[in-house]
C-alpha positions in Angstrom: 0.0 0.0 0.0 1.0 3.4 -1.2 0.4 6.0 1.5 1.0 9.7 -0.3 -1.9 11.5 0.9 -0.5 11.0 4.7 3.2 11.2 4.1 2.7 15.1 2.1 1.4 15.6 5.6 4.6 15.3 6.9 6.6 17.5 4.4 4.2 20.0 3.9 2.6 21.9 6.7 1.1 23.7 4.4 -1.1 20.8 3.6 -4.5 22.0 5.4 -3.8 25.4 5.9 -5.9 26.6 2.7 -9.2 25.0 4.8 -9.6 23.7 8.0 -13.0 22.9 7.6 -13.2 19.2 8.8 -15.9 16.2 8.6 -17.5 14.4 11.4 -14.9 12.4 12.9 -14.2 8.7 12.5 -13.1 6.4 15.0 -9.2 5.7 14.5 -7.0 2.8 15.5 -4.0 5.0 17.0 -1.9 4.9 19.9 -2.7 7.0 22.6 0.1 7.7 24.5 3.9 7.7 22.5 7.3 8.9 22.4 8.1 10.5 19.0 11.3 10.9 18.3 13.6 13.5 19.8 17.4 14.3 19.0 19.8 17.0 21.7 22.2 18.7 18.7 25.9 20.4 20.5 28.7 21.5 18.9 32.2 19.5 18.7 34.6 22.5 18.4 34.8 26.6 20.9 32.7 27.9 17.1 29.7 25.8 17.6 28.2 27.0 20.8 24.7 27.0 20.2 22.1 23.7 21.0 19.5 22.4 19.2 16.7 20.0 20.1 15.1 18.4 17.2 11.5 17.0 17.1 9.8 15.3 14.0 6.2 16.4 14.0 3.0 15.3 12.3 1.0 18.3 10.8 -2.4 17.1 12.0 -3.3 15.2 15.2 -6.7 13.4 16.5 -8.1 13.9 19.9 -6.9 12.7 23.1 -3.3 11.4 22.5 -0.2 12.2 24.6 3.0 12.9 22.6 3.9 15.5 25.3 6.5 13.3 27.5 8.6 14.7 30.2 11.9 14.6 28.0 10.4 16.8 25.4 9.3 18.9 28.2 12.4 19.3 29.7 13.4 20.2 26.0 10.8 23.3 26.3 11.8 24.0 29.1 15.4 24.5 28.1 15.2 26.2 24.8 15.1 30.1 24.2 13.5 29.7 20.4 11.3 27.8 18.4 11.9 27.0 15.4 9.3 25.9 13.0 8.8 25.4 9.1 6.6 28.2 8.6 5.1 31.1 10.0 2.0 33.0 8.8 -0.5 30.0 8.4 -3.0 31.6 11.3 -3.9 34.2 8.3 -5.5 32.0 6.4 -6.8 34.6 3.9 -3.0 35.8 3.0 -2.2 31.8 2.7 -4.8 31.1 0.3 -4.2 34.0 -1.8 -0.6 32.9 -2.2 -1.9 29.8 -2.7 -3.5 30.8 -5.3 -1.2 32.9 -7.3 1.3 30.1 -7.7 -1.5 27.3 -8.0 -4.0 28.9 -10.8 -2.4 29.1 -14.4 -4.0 29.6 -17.9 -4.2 27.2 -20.3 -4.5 23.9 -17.9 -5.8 21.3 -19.0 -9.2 19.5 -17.2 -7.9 17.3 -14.4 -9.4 14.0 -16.0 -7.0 14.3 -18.7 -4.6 14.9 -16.7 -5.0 11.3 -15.2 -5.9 7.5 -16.4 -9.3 6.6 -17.5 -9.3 4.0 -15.0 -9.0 7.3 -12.3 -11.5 9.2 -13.2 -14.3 7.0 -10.9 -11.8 7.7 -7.5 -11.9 11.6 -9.1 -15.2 12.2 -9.2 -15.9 10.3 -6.1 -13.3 12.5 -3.8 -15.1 15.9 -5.2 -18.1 14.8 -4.5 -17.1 14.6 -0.8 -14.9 17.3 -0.5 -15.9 21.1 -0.7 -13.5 22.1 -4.0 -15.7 22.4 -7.5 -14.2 20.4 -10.7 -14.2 24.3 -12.2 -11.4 25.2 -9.5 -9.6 22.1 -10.0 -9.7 22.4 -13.3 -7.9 25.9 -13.5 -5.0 24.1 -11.0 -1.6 23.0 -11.6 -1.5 19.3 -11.4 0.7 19.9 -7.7 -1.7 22.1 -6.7 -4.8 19.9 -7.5 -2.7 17.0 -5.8 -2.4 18.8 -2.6 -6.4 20.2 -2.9 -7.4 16.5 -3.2 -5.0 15.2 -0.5 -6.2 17.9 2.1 -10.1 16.6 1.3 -9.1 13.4 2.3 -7.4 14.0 6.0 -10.6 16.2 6.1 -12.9 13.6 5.6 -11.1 11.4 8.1 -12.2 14.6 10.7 -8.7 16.0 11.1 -7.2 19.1 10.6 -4.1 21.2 11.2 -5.4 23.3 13.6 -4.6 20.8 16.2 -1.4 20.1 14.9 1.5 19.6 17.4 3.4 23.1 15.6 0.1 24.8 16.3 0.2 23.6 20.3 4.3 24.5 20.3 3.3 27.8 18.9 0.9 28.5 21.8 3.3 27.2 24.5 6.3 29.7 23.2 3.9 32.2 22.8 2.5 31.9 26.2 6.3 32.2 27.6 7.0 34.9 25.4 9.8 33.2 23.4 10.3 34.5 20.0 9.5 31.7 17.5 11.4 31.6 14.0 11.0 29.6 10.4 12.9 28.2 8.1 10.7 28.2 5.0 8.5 30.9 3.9 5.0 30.2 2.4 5.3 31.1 -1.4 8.6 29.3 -0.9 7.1 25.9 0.6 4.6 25.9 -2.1 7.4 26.9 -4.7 9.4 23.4 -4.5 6.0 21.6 -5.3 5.2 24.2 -8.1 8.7 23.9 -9.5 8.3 20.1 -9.8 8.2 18.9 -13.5 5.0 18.0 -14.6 5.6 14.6 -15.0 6.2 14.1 -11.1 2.9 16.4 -10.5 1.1 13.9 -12.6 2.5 10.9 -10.6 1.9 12.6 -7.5 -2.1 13.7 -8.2 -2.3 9.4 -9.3 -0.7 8.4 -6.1 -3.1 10.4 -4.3 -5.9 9.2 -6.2 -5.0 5.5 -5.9 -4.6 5.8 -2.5 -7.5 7.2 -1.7 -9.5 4.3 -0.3 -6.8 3.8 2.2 -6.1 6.9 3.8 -7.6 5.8 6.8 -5.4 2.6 7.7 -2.6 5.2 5.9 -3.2 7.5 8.6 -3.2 5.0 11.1 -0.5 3.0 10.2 2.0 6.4 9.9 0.7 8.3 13.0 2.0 4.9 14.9 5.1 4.9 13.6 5.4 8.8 14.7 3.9 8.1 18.0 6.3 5.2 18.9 9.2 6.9 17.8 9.9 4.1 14.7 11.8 5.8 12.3 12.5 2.6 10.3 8.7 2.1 9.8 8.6 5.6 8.5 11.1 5.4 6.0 9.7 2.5 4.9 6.5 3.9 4.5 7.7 7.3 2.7 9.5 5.1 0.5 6.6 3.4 -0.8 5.0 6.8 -1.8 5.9 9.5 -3.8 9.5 9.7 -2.2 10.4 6.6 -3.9 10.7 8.9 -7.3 14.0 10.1 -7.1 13.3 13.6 -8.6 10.3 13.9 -6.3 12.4 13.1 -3.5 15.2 15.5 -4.4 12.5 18.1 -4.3 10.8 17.6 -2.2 12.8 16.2 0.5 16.9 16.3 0.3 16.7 20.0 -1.1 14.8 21.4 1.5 16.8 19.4 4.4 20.1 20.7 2.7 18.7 24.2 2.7 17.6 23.8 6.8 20.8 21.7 7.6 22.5 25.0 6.2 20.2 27.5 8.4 20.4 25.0 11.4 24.5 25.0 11.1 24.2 28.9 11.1 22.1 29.3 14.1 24.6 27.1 16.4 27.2 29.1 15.6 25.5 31.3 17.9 24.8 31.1 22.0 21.1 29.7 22.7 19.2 26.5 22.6 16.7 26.1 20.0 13.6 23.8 19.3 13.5 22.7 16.0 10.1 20.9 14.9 9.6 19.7 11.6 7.5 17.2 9.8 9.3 14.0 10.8 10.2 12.8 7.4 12.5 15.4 7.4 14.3 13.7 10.3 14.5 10.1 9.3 16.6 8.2 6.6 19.9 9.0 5.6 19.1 12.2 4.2 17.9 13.5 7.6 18.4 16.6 8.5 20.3 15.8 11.5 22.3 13.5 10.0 23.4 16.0 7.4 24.9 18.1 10.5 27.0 15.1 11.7 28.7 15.1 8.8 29.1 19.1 9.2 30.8 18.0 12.9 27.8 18.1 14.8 27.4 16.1 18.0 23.9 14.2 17.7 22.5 12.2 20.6 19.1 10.7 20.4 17.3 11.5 23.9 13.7 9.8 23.3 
């Protein structure tokens, strides 16, 4: 089984941002009480003072789990910063605009001939349930439809970013007045999925179409994985999806962790002790961001 729909939720928080309008919810199969994963990041050499704590994250959460364990905590606790992938998303009007500017294009063609024949049945079937008209899709990039489609189905499944673990960090640093930074921008998120070639949109809107009648036991099967702290089980799964394309993946994926593993290397060359929380495929494989600053000399010890 394929699982895109689930795994763009953990390399794009930008995923649900456009709506958070959500359906009744469904009863899930998901541990309720975990350990995701959590790394302490130190400098080797007198020009690396700084400290980083590095979380992977899952963009949308059901009710009633506990991922908040005493060592991440104490990793609160401890940090000055929080670092996040991207700041803005509470205005969801500006969001959607700049969706929307980089998503709607002349000349598209309609989003059935974009796909298989043999697609156009799972197509019709997700916008009937969702709230996004053909006509929109339509006028879409193919990585934009992808995402519209994708978002529809975590909706129907009654989840939604605004419970998201960056959202509760957010709150918790804003509460102790703690300044809280990015490391992506919004048009520049969106920009590595509108600057994929078309054929990689095209296998990314048919991965999320096939997938579709398993986003639930997708969901399921992922959130574990994060919740437990498995990254084995989640590389496995992103590799099944659209990682496994090595373009996608270079896009997607090892660009963007190069770009934050540069940012990250920056920041401890300063004093203070950062939280870094990221979707947690960006912090599992060998092109993890944390492993791309032990190779830069960094000290990485995995604490939970």
């Amino acid at each position: 089984m394929r699982i895109t729909t689930i795994i763009l939720s953990l390399i794009a928080s930008l995923l649900l941002g456009a709506c958070n309008n959500t359906s009744d919810h469904v009863t899930l199969n998901t541990v309720k009480t975990g350990t995701p994963a959590l790394w302490k990041v130190s400098g080797t050499v007198p020009g690396q003072p700084g400290v980083a704590y590095m979380f992977g994250t899952i963009h949308i959460l059901p009710d009633d789990v506990q991922w908040q364990t005493p060592a991440l905590e104490a990793a609160i606790a401890d940090s000055d910063r929080l670092v996040i992938e991207v700041l803005g998303m509470e205005d969801t009007q500006n969001a959607a605009r700049i969706f929307s500017r980089l998503a709607i294009s002349p000349g598209q063609a309609k989003l059935d001939e974009r796909i298989k024949p043999d697609l156009h049945d799972d197509l019709d079937r997700i916008i009937d349930s969702s709230n996004i008209s053909e006509r929109a899709l339509n006028r879409m990039e193919t990585w934009a439809a992808a995402l519209s489609l994708a978002s529809a189905q975590t909706r129907s499944l009654g989840l939604d970013s605004s419970g998201g673990v960056e959202k509760k960090l957010t709150a918790r640093f804003e509460k102790a007045g703690k300044p809280i930074e990015a490391l992506e921008t919004i048009e520049l998120q969106l920009g590595y999925f509108d600057r994929l070639p078309e054929e990689q949109q095209r296998q990314m809107l048919t991965s999320v179409l096939e997938d579709s009648d398993d986003a639930q036991q997708a969901f399921e099967l992922l959130f574990n994985a994060w919740m437990t702290g498995d990254l084995e089980h989640i590389v496995t799964l992103s590799d099944t999806g659209i990682l496994k394309d090595p373009k996608t993946r270079e896009y997607l994926l090892v660009a963007r962790n190069l770009d934050w593993a540069e940012q990250l290397d920056k920041r401890l060359q300063r004093p203070g002790t950062s939280l870094v929380a990221v979707g947690a495929a960006h912090l599992a494989g060998p092109d993890a961001v944390q492993a791309m600053l032990a190779k830069r000399g960094y000290k990485i010890e995995k604490i939970q």
